[in-house]
C-alpha positions in Angstrom: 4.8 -31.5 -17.3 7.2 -30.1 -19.6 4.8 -27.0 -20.4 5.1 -26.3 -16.8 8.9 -26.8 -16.5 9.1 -24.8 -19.7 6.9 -21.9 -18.3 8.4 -21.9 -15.0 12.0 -21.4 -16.6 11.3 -18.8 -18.4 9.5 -17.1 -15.8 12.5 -17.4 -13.1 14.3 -16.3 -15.5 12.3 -12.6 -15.9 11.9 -12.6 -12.5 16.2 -12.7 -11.5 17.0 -10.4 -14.6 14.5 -7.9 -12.7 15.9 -8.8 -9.4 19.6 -8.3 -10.8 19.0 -5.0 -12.4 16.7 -3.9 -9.2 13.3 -3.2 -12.0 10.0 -2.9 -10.3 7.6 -6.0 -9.4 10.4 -8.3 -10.1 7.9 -11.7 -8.9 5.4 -10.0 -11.4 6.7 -8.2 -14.1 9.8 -10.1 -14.5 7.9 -13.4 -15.4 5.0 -11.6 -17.3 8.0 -9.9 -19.6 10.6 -12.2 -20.4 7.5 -15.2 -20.9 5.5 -12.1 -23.2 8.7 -12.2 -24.9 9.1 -15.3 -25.6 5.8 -16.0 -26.5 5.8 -13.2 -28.9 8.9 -14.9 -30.8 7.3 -18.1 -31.5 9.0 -19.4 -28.6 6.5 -20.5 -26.3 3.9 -23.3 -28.3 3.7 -25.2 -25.3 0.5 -26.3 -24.3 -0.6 -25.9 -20.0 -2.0 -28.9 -19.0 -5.6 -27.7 -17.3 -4.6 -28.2 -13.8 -1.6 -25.6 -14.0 -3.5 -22.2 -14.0 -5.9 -23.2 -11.2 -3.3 -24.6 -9.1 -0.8 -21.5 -9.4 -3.5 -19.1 -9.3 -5.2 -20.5 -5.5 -1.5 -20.6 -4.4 -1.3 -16.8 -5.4 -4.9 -16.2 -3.9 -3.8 -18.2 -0.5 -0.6 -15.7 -0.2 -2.7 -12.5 -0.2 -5.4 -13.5 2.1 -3.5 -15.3 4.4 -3.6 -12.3 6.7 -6.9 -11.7 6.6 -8.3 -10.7 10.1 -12.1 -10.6 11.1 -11.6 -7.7 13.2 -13.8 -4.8 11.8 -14.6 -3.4 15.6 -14.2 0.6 15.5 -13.8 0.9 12.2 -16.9 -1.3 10.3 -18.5 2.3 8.9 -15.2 3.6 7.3 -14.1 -0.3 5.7 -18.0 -0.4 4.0 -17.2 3.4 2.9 -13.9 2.4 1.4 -15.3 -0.6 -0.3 -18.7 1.4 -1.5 -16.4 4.0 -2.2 -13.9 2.0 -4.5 -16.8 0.1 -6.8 -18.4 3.7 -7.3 -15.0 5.0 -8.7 -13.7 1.8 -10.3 -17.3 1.9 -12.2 -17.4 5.3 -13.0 -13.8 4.3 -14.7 -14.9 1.3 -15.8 -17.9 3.2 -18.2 -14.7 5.5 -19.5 -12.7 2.8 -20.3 -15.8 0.6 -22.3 -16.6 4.2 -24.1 -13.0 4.5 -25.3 -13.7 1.6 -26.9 -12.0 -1.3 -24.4 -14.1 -4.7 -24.2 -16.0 -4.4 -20.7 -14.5 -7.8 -19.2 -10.9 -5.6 -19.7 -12.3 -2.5 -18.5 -13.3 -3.4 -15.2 -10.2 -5.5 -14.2 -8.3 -2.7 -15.3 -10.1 0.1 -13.6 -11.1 -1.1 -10.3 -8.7 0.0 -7.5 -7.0 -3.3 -6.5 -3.7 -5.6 -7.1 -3.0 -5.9 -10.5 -2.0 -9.8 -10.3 -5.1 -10.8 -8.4 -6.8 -8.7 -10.6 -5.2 -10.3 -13.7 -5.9 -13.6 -12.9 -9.2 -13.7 -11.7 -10.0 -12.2 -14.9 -8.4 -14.8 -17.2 -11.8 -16.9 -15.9 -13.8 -13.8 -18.4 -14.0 -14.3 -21.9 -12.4 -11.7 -23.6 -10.5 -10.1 -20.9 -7.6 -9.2 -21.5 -5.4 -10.4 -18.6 -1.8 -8.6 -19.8 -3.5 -5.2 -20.2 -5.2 -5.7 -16.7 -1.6 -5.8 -15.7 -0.4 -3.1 -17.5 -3.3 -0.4 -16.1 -2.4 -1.8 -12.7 0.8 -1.4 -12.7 1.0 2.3 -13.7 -1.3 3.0 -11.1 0.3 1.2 -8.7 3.5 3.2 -9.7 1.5 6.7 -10.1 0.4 6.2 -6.3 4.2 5.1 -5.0 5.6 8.1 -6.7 3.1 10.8 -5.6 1.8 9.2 -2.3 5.1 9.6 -0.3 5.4 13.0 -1.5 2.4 14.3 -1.2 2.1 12.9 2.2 5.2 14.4 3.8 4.4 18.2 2.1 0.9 18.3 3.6 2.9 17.2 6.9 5.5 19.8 6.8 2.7 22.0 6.1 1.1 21.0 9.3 4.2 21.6 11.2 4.8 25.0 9.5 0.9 25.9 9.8 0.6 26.7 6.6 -2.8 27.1 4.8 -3.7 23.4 4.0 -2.2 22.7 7.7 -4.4 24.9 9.4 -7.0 22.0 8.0 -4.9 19.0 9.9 -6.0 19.1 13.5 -5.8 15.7 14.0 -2.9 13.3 15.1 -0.9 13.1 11.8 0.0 9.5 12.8 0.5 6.8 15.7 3.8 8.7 17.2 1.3 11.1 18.4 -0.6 8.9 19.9 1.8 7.1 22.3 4.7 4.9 21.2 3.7 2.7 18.1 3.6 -1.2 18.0 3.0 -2.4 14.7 3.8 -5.6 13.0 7.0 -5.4 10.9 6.5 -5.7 6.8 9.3 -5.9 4.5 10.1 -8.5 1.6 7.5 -11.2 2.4 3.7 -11.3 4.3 2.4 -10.5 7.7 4.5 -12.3 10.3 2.1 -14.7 12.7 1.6 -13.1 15.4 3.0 -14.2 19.2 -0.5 -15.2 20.4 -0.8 -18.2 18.2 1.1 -21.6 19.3 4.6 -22.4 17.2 4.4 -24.9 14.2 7.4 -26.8 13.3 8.1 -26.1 9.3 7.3 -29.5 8.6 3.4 -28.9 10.3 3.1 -25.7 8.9 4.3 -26.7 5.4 1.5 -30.0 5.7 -1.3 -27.2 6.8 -0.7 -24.9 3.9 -0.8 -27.8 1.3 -4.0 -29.2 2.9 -5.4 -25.3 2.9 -4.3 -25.7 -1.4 -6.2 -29.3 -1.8 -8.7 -27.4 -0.1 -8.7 -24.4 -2.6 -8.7 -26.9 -5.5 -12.0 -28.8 -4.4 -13.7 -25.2 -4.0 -12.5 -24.2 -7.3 -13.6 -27.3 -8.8 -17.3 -26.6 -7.6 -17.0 -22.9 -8.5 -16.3 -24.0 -12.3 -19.1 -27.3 -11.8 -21.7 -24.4 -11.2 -19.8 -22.6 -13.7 -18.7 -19.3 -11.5 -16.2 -17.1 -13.4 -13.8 -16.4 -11.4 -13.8 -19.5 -9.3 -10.1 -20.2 -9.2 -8.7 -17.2 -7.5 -12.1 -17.2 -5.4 -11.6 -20.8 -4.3 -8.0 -20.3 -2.9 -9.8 -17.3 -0.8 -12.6 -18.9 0.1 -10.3 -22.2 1.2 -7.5 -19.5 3.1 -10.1 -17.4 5.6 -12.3 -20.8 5.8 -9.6 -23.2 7.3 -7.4 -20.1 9.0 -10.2 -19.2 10.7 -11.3 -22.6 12.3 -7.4 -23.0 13.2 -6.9 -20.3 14.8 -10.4 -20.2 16.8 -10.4 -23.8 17.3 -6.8 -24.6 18.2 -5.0 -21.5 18.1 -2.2 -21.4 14.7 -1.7 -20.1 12.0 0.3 -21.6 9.2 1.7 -19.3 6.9 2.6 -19.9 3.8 6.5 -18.6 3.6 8.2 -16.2 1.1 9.8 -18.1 -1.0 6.7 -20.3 -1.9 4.5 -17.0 -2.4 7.6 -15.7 -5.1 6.7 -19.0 -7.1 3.2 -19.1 -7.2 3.6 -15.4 -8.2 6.1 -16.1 -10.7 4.2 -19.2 -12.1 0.9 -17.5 -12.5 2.4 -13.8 -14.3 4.2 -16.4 -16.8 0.9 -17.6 -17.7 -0.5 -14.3 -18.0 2.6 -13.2 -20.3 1.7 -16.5 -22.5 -1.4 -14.8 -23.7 0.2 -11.5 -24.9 -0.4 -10.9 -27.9 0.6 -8.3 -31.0 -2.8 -7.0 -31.0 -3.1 -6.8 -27.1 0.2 -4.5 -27.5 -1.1 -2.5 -30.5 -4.7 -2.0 -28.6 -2.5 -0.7 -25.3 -0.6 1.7 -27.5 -3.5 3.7 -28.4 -4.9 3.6 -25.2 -2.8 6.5 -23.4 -5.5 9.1 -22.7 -7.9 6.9 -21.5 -5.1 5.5 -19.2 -4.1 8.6 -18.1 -7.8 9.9 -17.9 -8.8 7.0 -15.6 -5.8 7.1 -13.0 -6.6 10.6 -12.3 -10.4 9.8 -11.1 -9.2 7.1 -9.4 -6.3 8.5 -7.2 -7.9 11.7 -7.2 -10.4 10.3 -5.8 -9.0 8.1 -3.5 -6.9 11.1 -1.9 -10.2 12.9 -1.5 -12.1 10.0 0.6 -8.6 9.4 2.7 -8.9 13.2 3.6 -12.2 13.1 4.5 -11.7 10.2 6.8 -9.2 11.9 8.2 -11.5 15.6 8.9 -14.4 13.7 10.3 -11.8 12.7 12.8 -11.3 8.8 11.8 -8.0 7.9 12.8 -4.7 9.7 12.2 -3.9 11.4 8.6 -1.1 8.8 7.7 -3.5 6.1 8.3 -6.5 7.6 6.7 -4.1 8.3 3.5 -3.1 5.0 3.1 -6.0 3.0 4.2 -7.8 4.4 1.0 -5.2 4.8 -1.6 -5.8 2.4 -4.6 -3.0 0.2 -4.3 -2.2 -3.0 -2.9 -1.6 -4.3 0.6 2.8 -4.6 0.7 3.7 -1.3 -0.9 0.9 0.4 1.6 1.7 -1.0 4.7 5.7 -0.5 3.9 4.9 2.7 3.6 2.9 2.8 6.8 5.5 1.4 8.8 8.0 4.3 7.6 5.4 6.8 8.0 4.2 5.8 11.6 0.9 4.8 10.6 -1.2 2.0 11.6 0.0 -1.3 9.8 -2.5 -3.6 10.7 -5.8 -1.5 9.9 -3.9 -0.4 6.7 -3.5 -4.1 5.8 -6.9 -4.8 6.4 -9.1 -1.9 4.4 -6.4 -3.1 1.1 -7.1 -6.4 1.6 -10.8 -6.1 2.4 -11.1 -4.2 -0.4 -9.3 -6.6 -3.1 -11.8 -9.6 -1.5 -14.6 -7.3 -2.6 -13.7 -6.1 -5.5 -12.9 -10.2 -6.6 -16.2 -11.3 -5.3 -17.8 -8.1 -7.0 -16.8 -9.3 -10.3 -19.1 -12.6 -10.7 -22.1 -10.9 -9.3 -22.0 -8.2 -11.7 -20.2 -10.4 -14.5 -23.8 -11.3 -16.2 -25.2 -7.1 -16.3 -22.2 -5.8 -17.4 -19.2 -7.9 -18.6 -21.1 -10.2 -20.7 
């Protein structure tokens, strides 16, 4: 238990220097830093007692698809094309990265479009993935797309308004506002709030349903490893979340949700365990790695841009929408975004998070042809 304790204060420790000095990802790269750090000096030989990386990781895995919504009505052609779409371009990246010389299990963690923690730690269940420069790939990305997104996004708008060239092009609604006014759920600092149509839990009920939904996830994981499923930790908190959620909700209408604060420390928890396995040669191998790096994130956003605008042209839903819903990031920074822009929140949270499920359950099916 001291491992843990030891772990946990280091991470909380990245993750308030990060907060303090207002540095990106705080809950992930804050931990994954100052534990990489440490570890690095000689000053993490502590040994994680096997329970710890399971547990933190289905608590992570129980955060993100908490919100997950089978409601695919309208929209079922576009959300296959998105996740079709996505393998296609994370495999075409995937067979750059393994030519430039990266082991495969790294490769397609780090080129699939997806979150880079979920990514990270479903591959630490892939031997010889690298789970740190998993994080790093999706990181930059994720940057690369919060930088030029919001930018690019507004200047093909003001070109609609101005009828320019490009907005000659843009002859649908450029977002909900045109539609009528917009009711979206609100997303900033923490998950998808429950919404009204479900029946109030006191904190204590809702705090006893989200540890039964993590017992839960730990018996699944247990079986995926018994049958020996790569994977099977991040894929048995999933596989627990949309499982229980789903009878609770149909059968007597909640929805516990687990809160912000608990999400931070399972975060926190599992990028310290991926900043124990940095290493010096991890660090050397990322360093000479540049132009594959910067190779790969233009196919993929590129890309990505190119599918949203098609969506949008073939008359799909509105352009801010259409943008997002495809854009290889993950599902908070999008749907902040979408709330800003006008754009539909909900369906936005739903193609990212579809997407990462896919891409997760992708990765064991296609382990044994390519990553092995």
């Amino acid at each position: 238990m001291s491992a843990v304790i030891t772990i946990l204060l280091s991470g909380y420790a990245g993750y308030y220097v990060f907060l303090k000095l207002k540095l990106p990802s705080p809950q992930i790269l804050g931990p994954l830093t100052s534990t990489a750090i440490a570890n690095l000096a000689g000053w993490m030989d502590v040994a994680l007692p096997g329970w710890a990386p399971m547990f933190f990781t289905i608590g992570v895995a129980i955060s993100v698809t908490q919100n997950f919504e089978m409601k695919f009505k309208g929209i079922f052609k576009s959300l296959i094309m998105v996740i079709l779409y996505s393998l296609g371009v994370g495999m075409a990246a995937f067979y750059w990265l393994s030519y430039s010389g990266m082991s495969p299990q790294t490769a397609y963690f780090s080129a699939m479009p997806g979150g880079g923690a979920d990514l990270a730690l479903i591959s630490m269940g892939f031997p010889g993935a690298d789970p740190f420069r998993v994080v790093l790939y999706q990181t930059i990305r994720f940057f690369a797309v919060l930088v030029l997104y919001p930018i690019l996004l507004r200047w093909l708008i003001d070109q609609k308004q101005k009828g320019g060239l490009i907005g000659s092009k843009m002859k649908g609604p450029v977002s909900l506002a045109d539609e009528g006014p917009v009711d979206v759920l609100a997303l900033y600092g923490g998950p998808l709030r429950p919404s009204a149509r479900y029946k109030p839990l006191t904190a204590l009920a809702n705090d006893c349903l989200v540890g039964a939904i993590l017992g839960i996830g730990f018996l699944f994981a247990l079986g995926f490893k018994a049958v020996h499923f790569a994977g099977g930790n991040y894929l048995g908190g999933m596989a627990a979340t949309i499982l229980v959620l789903s009878l609770l909700k149909k059968k007597i209408g909640i929805k516990p949700t687990m809160d912000r604060h608990t999400s931070t420390f399972f975060k926190v928890a599992s990028c310290s365990i991926i900043g124990m396995q940095v290493t010096w040669d991890s660090i050397r191998a990322f360093a000479g790695e540049w132009p594959a790096l910067i190779i790969m994130n233009l196919i993929i956003i590129l890309s990505c841009l190119l599918l949203g605008w098609v969506f949008y042209r073939l008359g799909w839903g509105d352009f801010v929408t259409c943008m997002l819903e495809t854009a290889p990031s993950g599902v908070l920074p999008m749907t902040v975004l979408a709330e800003e822009m006008k754009g539909d929140v909900v369906r936005i949270a739903l193609f990212q998070l579809v997407r990462i499920l896919a891409i997760v359950m992708a990765a064991p099916l296609l382990g044994p042809y390519l990553l092995f």
